[in-house]
KOLVEX-524470 format. One record per residue (C-alpha): x, y, z. Coordinates in pm, 1 decimal, always signed. Example, Ala and Ser with C-alpha at 12.3 -4.5 7.8 and 13.67 -1.06 7.14 Angstrom:
residues 2
{east +1230.0&north -450.0&up +780.0}
{east +1367.0&north -106.0&up +714.0}
//
This chain:
residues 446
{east +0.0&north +0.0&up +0.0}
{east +141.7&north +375.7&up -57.7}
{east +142.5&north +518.0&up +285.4}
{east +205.3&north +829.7&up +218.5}
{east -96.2&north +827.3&up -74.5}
{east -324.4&north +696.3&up +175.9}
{east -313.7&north +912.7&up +429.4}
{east -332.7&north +1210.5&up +199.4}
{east -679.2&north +1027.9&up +86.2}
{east -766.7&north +1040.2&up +455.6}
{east -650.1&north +1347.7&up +533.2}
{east -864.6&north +1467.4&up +206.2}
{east -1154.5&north +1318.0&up +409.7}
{east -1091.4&north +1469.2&up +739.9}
{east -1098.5&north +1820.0&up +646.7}
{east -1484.1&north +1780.6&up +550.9}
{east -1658.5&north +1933.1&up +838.4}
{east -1942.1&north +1679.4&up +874.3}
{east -2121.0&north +1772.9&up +1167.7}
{east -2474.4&north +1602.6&up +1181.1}
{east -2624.1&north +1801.6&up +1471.2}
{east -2525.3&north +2108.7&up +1329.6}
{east -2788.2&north +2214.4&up +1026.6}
{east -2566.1&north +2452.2&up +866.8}
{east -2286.4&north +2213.0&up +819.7}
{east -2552.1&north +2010.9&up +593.9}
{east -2393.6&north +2071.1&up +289.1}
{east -2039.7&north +1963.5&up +457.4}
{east -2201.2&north +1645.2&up +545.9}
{east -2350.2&north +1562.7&up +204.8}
{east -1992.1&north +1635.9&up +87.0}
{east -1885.8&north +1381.0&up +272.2}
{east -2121.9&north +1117.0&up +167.0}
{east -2023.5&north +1176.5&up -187.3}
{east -1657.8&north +1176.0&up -27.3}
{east -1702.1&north +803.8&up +25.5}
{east -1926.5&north +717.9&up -280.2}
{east -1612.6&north +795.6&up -465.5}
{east -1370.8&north +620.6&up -259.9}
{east -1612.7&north +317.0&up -305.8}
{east -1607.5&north +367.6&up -699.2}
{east -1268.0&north +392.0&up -658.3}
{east -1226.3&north +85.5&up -503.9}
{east -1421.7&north -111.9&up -756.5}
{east -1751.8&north -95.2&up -623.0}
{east -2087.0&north -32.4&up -752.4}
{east -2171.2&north +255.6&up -564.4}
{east -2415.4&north +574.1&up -504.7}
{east -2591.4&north +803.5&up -179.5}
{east -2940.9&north +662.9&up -61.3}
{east -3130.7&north +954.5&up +24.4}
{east -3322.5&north +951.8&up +336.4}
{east -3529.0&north +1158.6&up +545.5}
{east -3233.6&north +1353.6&up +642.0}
{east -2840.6&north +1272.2&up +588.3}
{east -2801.5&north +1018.4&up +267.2}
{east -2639.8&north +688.7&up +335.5}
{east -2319.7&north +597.9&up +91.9}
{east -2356.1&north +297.5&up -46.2}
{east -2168.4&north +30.7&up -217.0}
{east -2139.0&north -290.7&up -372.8}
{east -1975.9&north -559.5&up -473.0}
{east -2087.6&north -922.3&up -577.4}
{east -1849.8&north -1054.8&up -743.4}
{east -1836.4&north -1383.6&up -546.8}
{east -2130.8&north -1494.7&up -654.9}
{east -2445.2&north -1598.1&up -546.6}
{east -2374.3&north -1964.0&up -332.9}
{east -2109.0&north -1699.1&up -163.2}
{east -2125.7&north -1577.9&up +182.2}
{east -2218.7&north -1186.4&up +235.8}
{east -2043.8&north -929.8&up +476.9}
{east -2160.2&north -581.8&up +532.7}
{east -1923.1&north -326.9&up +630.5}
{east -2055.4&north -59.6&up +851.6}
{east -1921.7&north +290.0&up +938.9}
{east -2031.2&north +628.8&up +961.5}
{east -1890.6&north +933.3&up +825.2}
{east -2073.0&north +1195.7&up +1047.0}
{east -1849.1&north +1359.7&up +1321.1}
{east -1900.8&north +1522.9&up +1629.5}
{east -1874.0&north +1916.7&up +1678.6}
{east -1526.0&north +2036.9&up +1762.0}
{east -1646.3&north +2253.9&up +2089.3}
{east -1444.5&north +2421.0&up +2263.2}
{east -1171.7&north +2517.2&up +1964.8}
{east -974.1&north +2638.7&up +2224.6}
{east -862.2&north +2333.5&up +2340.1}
{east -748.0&north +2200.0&up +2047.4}
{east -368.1&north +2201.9&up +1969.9}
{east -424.1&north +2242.7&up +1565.8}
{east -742.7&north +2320.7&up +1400.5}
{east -993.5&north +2015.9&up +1414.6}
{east -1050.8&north +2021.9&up +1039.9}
{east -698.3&north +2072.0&up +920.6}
{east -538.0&north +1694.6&up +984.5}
{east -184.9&north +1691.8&up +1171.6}
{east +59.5&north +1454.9&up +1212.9}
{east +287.0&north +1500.7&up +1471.6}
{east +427.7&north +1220.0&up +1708.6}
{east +350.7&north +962.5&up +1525.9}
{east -30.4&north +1061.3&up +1562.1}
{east -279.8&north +1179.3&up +1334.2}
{east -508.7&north +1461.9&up +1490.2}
{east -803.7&north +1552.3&up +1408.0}
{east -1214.6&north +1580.8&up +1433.5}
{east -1299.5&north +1219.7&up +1323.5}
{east -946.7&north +1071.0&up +1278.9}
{east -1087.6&north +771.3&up +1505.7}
{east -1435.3&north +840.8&up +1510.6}
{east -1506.0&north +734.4&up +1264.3}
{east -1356.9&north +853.6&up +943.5}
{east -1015.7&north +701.6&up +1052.6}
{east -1111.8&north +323.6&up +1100.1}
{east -1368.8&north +343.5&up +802.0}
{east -1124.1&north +451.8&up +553.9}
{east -936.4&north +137.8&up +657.2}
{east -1221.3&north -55.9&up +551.0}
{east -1251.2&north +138.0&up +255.2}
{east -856.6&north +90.0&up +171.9}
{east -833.4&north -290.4&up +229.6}
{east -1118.9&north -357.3&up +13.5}
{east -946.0&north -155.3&up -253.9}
{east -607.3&north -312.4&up -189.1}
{east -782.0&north -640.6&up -222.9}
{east -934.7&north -611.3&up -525.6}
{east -622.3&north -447.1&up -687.3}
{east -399.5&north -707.4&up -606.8}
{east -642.7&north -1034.0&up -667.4}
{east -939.3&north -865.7&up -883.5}
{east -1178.2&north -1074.1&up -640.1}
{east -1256.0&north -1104.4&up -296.6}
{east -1374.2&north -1467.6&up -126.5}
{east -1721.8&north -1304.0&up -50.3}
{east -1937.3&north -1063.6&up -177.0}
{east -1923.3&north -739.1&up +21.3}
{east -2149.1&north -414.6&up +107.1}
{east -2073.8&north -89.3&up +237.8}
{east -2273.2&north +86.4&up +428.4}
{east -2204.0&north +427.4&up +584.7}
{east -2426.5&north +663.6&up +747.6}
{east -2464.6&north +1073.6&up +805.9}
{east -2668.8&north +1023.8&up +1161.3}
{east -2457.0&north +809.2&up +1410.6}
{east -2362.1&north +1116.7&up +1618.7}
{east -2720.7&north +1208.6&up +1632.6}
{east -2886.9&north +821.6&up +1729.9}
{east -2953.9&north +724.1&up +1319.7}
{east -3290.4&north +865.2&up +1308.3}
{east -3323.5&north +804.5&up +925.8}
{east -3079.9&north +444.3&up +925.8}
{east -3364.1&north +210.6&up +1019.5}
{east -3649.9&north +290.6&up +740.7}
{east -3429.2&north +305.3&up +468.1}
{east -3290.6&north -89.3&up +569.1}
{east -3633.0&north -206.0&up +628.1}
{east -3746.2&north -46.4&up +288.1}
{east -3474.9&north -218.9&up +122.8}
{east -3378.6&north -493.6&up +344.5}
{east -3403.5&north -750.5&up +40.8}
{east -3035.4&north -518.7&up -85.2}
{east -2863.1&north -469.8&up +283.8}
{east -2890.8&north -881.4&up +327.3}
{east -2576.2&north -1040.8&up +457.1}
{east -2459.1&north -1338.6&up +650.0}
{east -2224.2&north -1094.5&up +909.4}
{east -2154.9&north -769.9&up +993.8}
{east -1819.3&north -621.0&up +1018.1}
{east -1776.3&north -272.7&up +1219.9}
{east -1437.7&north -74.5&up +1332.6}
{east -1589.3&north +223.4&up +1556.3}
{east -1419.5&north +88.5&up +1884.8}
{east -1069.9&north +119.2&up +2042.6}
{east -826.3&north -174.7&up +2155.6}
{east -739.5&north -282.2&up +2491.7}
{east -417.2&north -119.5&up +2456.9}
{east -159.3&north -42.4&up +2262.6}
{east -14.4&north -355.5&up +2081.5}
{east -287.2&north -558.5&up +2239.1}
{east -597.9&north -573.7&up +1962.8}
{east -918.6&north -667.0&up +2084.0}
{east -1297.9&north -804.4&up +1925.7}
{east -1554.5&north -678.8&up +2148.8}
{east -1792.4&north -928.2&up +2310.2}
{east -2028.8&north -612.9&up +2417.5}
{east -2188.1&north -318.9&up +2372.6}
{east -2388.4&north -98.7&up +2634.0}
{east -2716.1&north +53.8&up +2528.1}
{east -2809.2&north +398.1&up +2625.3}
{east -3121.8&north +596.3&up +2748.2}
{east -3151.0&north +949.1&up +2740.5}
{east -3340.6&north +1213.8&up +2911.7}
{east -3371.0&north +1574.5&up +2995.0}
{east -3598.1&north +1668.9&up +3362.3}
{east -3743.5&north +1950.8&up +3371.8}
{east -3876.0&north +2144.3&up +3694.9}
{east -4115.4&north +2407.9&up +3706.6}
{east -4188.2&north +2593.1&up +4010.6}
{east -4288.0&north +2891.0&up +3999.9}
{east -4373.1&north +3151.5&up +3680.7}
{east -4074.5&north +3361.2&up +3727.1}
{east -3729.1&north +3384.1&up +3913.5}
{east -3793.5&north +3547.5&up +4240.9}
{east -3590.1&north +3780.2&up +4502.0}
{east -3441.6&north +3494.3&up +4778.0}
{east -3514.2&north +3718.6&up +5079.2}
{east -3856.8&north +3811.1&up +5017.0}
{east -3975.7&north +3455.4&up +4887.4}
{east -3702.9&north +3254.7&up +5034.2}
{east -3876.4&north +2989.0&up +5262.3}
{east -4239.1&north +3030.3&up +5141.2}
{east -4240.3&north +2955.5&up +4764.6}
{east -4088.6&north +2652.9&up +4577.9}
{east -3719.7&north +2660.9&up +4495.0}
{east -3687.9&north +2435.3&up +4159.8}
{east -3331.3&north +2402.1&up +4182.7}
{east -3366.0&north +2300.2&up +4526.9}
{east -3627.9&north +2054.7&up +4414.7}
{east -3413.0&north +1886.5&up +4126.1}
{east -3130.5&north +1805.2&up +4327.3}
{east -3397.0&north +1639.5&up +4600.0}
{east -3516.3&north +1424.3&up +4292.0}
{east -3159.2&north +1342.1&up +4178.1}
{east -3023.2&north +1226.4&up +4494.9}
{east -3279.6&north +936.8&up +4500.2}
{east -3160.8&north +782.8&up +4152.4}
{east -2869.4&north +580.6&up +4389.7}
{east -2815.5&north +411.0&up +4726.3}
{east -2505.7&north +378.4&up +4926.6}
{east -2365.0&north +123.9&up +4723.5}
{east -2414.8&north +311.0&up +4372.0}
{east -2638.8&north +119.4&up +4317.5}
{east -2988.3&north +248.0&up +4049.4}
{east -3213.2&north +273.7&up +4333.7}
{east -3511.3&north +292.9&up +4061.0}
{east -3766.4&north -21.3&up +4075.2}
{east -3756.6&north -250.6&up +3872.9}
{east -3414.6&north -115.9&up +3659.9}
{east -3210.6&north -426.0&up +3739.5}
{east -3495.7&north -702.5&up +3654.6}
{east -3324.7&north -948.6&up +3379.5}
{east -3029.3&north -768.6&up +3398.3}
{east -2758.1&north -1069.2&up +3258.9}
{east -2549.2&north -1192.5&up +3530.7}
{east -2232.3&north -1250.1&up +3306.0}
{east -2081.8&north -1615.6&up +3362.1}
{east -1788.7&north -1662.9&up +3587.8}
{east -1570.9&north -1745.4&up +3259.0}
{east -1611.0&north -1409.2&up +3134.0}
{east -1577.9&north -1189.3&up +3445.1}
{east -1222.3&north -1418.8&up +3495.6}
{east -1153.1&north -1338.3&up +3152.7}
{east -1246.7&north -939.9&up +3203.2}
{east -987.3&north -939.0&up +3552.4}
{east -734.7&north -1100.6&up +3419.5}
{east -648.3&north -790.3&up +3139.5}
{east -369.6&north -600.6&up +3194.9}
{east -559.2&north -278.1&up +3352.2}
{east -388.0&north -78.1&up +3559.0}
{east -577.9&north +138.3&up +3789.9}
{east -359.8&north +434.8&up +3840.4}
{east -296.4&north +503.4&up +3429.0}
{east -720.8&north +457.4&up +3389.5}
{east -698.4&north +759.2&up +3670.6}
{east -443.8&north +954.4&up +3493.1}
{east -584.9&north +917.6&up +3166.3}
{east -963.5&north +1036.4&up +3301.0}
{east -783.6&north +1313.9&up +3541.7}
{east -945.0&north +1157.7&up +3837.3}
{east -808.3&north +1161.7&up +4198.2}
{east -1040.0&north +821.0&up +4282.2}
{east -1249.4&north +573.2&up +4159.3}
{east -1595.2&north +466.8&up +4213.0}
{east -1918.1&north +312.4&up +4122.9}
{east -2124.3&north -6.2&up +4210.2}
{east -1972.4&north -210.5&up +4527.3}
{east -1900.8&north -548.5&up +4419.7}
{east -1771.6&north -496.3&up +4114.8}
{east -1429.7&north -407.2&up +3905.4}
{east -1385.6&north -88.7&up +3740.3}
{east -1376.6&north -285.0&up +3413.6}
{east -1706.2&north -479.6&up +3495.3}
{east -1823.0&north -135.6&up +3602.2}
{east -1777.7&north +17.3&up +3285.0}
{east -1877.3&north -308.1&up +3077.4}
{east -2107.3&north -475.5&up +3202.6}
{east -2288.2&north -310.9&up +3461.7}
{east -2551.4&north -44.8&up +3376.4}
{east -2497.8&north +323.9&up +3517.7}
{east -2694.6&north +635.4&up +3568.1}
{east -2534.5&north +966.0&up +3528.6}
{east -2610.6&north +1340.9&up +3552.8}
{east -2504.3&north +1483.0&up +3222.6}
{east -2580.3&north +1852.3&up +3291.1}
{east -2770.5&north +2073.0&up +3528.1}
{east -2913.9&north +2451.5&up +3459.8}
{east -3079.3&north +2653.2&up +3678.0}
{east -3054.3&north +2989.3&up +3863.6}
{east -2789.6&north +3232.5&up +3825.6}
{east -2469.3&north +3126.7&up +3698.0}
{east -2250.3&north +3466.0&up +3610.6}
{east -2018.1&north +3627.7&up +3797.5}
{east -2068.8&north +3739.0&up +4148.9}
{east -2391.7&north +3758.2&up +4356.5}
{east -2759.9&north +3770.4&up +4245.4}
{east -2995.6&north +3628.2&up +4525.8}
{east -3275.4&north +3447.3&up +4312.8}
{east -3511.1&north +3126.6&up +4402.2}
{east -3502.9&north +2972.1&up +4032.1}
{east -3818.7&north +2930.0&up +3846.7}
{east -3737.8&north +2652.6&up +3669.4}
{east -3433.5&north +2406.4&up +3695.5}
{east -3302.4&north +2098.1&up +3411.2}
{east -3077.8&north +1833.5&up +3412.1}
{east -2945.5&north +1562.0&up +3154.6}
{east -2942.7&north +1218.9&up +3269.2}
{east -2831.1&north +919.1&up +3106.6}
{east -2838.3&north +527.8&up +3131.0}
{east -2597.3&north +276.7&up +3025.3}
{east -2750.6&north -37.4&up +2968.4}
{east -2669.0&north -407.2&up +2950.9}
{east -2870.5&north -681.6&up +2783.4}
{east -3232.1&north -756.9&up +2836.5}
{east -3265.8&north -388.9&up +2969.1}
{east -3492.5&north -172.6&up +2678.7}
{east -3439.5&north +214.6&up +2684.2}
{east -3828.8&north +268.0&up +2665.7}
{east -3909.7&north +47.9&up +2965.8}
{east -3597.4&north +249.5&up +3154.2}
{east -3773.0&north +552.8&up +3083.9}
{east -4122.9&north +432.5&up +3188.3}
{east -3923.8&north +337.7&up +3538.7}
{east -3765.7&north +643.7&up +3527.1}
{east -4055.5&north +863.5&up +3524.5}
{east -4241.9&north +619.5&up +3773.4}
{east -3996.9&north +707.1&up +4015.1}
{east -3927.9&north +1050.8&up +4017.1}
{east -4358.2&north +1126.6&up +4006.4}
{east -4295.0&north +946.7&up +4352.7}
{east -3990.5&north +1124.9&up +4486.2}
{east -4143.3&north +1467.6&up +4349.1}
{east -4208.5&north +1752.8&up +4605.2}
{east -4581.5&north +1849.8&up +4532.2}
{east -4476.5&north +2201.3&up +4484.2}
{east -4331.9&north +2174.8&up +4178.2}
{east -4409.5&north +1994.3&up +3847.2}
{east -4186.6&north +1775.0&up +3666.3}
{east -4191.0&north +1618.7&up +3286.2}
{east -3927.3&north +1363.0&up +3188.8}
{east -3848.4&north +1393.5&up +2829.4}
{east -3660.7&north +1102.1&up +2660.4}
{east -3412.8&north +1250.9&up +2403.4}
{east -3248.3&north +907.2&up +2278.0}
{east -3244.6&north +522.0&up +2320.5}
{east -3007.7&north +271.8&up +2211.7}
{east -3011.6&north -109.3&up +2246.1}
{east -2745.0&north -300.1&up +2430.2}
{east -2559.6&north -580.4&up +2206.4}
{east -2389.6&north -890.5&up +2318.4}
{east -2196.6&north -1080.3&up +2065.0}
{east -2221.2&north -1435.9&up +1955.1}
{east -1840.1&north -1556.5&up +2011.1}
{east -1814.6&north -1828.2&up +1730.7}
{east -1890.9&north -1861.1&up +1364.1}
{east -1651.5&north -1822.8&up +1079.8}
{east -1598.0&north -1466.2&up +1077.9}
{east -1573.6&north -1415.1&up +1414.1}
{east -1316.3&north -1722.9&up +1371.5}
{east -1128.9&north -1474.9&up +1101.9}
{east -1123.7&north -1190.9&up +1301.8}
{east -931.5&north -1380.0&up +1554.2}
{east -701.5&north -1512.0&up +1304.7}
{east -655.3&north -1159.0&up +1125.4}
{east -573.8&north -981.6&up +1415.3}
{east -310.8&north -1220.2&up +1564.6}
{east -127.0&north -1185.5&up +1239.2}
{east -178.9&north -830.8&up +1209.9}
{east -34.5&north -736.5&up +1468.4}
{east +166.6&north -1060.5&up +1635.9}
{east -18.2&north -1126.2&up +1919.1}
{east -397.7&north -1321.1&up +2033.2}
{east -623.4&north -1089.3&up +2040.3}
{east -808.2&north -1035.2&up +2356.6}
{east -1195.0&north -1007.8&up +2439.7}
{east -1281.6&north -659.3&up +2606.0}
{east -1640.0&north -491.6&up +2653.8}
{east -1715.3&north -144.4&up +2542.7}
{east -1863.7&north +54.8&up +2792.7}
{east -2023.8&north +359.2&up +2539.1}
{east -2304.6&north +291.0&up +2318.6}
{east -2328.7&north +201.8&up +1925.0}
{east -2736.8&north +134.1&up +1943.1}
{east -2741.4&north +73.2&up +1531.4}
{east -2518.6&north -262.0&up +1602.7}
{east -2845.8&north -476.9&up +1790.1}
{east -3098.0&north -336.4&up +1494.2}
{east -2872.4&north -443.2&up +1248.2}
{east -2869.3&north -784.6&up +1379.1}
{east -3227.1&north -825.9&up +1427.3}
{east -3300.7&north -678.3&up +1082.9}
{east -3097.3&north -853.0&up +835.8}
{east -3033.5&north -1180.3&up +1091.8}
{east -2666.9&north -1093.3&up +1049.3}
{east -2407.9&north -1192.2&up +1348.4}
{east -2193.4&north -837.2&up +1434.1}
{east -1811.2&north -837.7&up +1440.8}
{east -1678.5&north -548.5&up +1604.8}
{east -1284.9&north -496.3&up +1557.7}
{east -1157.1&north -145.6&up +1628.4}
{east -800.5&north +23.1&up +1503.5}
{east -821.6&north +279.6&up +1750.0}
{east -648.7&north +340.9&up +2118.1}
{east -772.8&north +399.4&up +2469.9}
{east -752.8&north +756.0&up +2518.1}
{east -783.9&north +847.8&up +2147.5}
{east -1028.9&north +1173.4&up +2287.1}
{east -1352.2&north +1077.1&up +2085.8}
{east -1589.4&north +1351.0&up +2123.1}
{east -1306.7&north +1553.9&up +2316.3}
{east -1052.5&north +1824.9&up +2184.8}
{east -773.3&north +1683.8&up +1998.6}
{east -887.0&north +1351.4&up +1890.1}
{east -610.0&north +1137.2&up +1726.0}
{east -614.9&north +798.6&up +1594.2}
{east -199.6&north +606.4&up +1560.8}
{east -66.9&north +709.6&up +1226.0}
{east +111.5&north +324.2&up +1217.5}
{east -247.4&north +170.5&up +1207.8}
{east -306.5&north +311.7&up +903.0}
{east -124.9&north +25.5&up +741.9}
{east -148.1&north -252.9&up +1016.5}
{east -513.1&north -193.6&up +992.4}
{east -543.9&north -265.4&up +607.6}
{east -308.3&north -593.6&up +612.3}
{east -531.2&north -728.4&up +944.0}
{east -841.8&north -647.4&up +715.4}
{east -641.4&north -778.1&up +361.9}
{east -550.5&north -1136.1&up +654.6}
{east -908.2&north -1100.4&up +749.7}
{east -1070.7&north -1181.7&up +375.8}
{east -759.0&north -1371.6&up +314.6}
{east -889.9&north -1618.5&up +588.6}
{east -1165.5&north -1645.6&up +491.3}
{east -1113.5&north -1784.7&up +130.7}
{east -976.2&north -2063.2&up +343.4}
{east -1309.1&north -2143.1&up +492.1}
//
């Protein structure tokens, strides 16, 4: 592969400003849909955008293997996150740097980074051999960043043309560096905004102070009932058929390398907590969480201003394991805070976005691959590691086109995803294509 003519491809890519949530950057992101349809053509596929409702879907093809062949479907998105706050970036988040052997910039991991790999082994594939073992789709969405609104209809109106027998994904990190990993889980994620009303304007603290309703006052009496002393979701009913993971896999989870003290660093924490009973890893893997996202109320400028808030909000979210369901979490949600609600205020619970949790199905013959790809991509076993974020299109997928996932991710712990001066390791530009070019090697041998 030419390096060097790769990453200026990628680079090419990077500088695209494809913000979903931001309307104005709409063009940008239709830029980059066309961005990949071209890579795709490029490669040797069939390819074109599949409008939808809102961002179009790139989408390729190839089927050149035939119809007794076996089918994969690549999935990425090309939709990034918005840069806030600039200031904290060391180089502008839509002009690409290199510098220490790292490649900076919005998207360079997530997920523009690991889906041009995809894109380039596919290419280098079919350049070198003119075939690959199985026939192969590409699909790659506008809306990931904003909970693929639009992703759904458009597979169930053509699911007959997204069929395959497995699903292959790189939007995930590995263990460490030098150590790859193939996820065996996903959390799912439920999200809500609470809003408190109290009274019909802000109000002078000494002559109301006491008498009328505070809403602030009143959120953070609601919020302190969502745990108990052991961190645990004190919320009825959140933990019912929540998996209790076999002893073989929570072995498997504490005997990783982790290091408590670098996890610290890395996060800029003094401490650690969360549910007693557990590991940080479980914690973050596979135990579900509830967490205060935000909080507005009052006056928050400089210096004094004595008010009782009218109204007070907070973002809250839930990371979920199997067998929980964001819209039943939400139904317990609002259950509970109706009953832990002063009756001088009024409350609505608004759910903003819901993801399935995914647990993976460890064997079959690309899984098998995977395995085999990675160890010779980069010289060592690959471990099995949980992912403690959310990608809630991975579950759909699965129960859509009756497709087993694969999830196998080029990117490193502490690569600052959604943060200021996200980077993704120059070096697995190339390892990443020859573990994907092992990958369909392998499986011509099955």
């Amino acid at each position: 592969m030419d390096l060097n003519g790769a990453r200026r491809e990628l680079f090419e890519f990077l500088r695209i400003p494809s913000i979903s949530a931001h309307p104005e950057h709409a063009p940008d992101v239709r830029g980059a849909a066309r961005w990949v349809v071209g890579a795709l053509q490029r490669a040797g596929l069939q390819a074109e955008l599949l409008e939808t409702a809102g961002h179009p879907v790139a989408f390729g093809e190839w089927r050149g293997a035939g119809d007794g062949a076996p089918t994969l479907l690549v999935y990425g998105h090309y939709d990034v996150q918005p840069p806030e706050p600039l200031d904290l970036w060391t180089t502008p988040p839509f002009e690409p740097d290199l510098r220490q052997g790292r490649i900076y910039a919005r998207g360079a991991a997530d997920n523009k980074g690991q889906l041009f790999i995809q894109l380039k082994a596919v290419h280098e594939a079919l350049a070198r051999t003119g075939s690959l073992p199985v026939n192969v789709l590409f699909l790659a969405e506008g809306e990931e960043e904003i909970a693929s609104p639009n992703l759904l209809p458009l597979i169930r109106a053509h699911r007959d043309r997204f069929a395959a027998d497995a699903v292959l994904i790189s939007d995930s990190a590995m263990f460490a560096p030098g150590l790859p990993s193939l996820l065996f889980s996903l959390r799912g994620m439920a999200y809500f905004e609470i809003r408190v009303k109290g009274v019909t304007r802000d109000l002078h603290s000494g002559s109301y102070g006491g008498a009328v309703p505070n809403a602030a006052s009143a959120l953070v009496q609601i919020l302190s009932t969502l745990h108990d002393r052991d961190n645990r979701v004190a919320i009825d009913g959140f933990y019912d058929g929540v998996d209790q993971w076999d002893t073989g896999t929570r072995d498997q989870v504490r005997a990783l390398p982790f290091r408590e003290q670098e996890f610290m660093i890395e996060a800029g924490a003094t401490g650690l907590e969360g549910e007693s009973g557990y590991s940080t890893l479980e914690r973050l893997w596979i135990r579900p969480t509830c967490e205060v996202n935000g909080l507005l109320a009052g006056y928050t400028g400089d210096g004094a201003k004595t008010v009782l808030p009218a109204s007070a909000m907070a973002k809250l979210s839930f990371r979920l394991v199997p067998n929980q369901d964001p819209v039943e979490v939400g139904d317990q949600l609002k259950a509970h805070i109706s009953r832990n609600t002063p009756p001088s205020v009024d409350v609505e619970v608004v759910q903003l976005a819901g993801g399935k949790p995914w647990r993976a199905d460890l064997q079959g013959e690309f899984f098998e691959a995977a395995r085999t790809a990675l160890r010779a991509g980069f010289g060592v076993d690959p471990v099995l590691t949980g992912e403690g974020a959310s990608i809630p299109i991975v579950t759909d997928l699965e129960e859509l086109l009756g497709a087993r996932a694969v999830l196998m991710g080029f990117a490193l712990p502490g690569a600052n995803m959604h943060a200021p001066d996200e980077w993704f390791p120059d070096s697995h530009l190339e390892m990443g294509v020859e573990t994907l070019l092992n990958f369909y090697d392998e499986l011509s041998h099955r």
